[in-house]
C-alpha positions in Angstrom: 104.5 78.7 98.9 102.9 79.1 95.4 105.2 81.1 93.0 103.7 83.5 90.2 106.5 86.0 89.6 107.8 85.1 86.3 104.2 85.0 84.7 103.3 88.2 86.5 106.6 89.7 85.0 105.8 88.2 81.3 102.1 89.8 81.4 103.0 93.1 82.8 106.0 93.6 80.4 103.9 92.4 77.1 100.9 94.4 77.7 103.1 97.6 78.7 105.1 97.5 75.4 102.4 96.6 73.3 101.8 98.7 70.3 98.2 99.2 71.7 99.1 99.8 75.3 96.2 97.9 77.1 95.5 98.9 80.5 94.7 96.3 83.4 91.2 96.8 83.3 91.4 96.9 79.3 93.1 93.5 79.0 90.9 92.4 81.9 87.8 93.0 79.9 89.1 91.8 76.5 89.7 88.5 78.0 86.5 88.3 78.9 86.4 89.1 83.0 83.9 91.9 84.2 86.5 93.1 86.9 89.3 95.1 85.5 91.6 93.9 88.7 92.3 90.3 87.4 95.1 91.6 85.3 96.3 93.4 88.4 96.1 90.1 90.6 98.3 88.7 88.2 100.6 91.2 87.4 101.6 91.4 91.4 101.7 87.9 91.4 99.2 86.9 93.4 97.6 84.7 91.2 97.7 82.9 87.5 96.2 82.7 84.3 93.7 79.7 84.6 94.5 77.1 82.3 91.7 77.7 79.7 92.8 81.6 79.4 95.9 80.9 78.3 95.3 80.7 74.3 93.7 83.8 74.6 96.1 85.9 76.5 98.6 84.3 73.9 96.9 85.6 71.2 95.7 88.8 72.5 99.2 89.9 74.0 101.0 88.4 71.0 103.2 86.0 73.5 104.7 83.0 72.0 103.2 79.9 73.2 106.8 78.4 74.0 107.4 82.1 76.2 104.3 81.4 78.2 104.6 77.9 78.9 108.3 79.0 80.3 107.2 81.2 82.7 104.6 79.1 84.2 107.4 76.4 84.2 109.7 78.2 85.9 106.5 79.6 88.6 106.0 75.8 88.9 109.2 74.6 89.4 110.1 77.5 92.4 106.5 76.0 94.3 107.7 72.7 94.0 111.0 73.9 95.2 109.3 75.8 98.2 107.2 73.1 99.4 109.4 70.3 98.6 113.1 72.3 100.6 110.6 73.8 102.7 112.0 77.1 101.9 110.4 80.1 104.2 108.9 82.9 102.3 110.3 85.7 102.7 108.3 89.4 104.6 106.8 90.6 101.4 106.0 87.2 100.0 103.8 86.3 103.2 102.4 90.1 102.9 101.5 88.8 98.9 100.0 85.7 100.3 98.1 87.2 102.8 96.8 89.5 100.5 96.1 86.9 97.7 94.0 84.9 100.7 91.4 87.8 101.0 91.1 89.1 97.4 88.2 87.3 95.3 89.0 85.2 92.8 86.7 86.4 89.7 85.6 83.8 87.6 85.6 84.4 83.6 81.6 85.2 83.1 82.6 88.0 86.2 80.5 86.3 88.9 82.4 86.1 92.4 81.0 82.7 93.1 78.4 84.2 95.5 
């Protein structure tokens, strides 16, 4: 099972305590997405930042590239764990991945790939 916890826990903390106090859909727009819920997809761990975002939310949300690259380090070494000690996701994780199958995945220009 994929793991998104420790960057959902690094966004949500840096855009709450930022001096300008972003909301989800505010950060969500300023990164360039149409749908104000990306942030929250993230932020509840049910997805990540796509690769080419990550400059961006860097530099908007004043993260240290070092701090970001952690967290997605960390996410990618509890998957590999997962899959690899077949580990069994626990209730609420299989309720997050249930969830994370049905929600739309928004690309950055806002189209849902229809």
């Amino acid at each position: 099972m994929r793991c998104f916890k420790n960057i959902a826990q690094l966004i949500r903390t840096k855009r709450m305590n930022h001096p300008k106090g972003y909301s989800q859909s505010e950060l969500s727009h300023l990164l360039g997405y149409k749908n104000g819920q990306f942030i929250s997809n993230v932020e509840r761990a049910l997805c990540n930042i796509p690769l080419k975002m990550l400059r961006k939310v860097s530099e908007v949300l004043d993260i240290p590239a070092e701090e970001l690259k952690a967290a997605i380090l960390k996410d990618q070494e509890e998957t590999l764990n997962n899959y690899l000690y077949n580990i069994k996701p626990s209730k609420k994780e299989k309720e997050v991945q249930a969830t994370a199958s049905i929600v739309p995945q928004f690309a950055a220009t806002g189209t849902d790939g229809i």
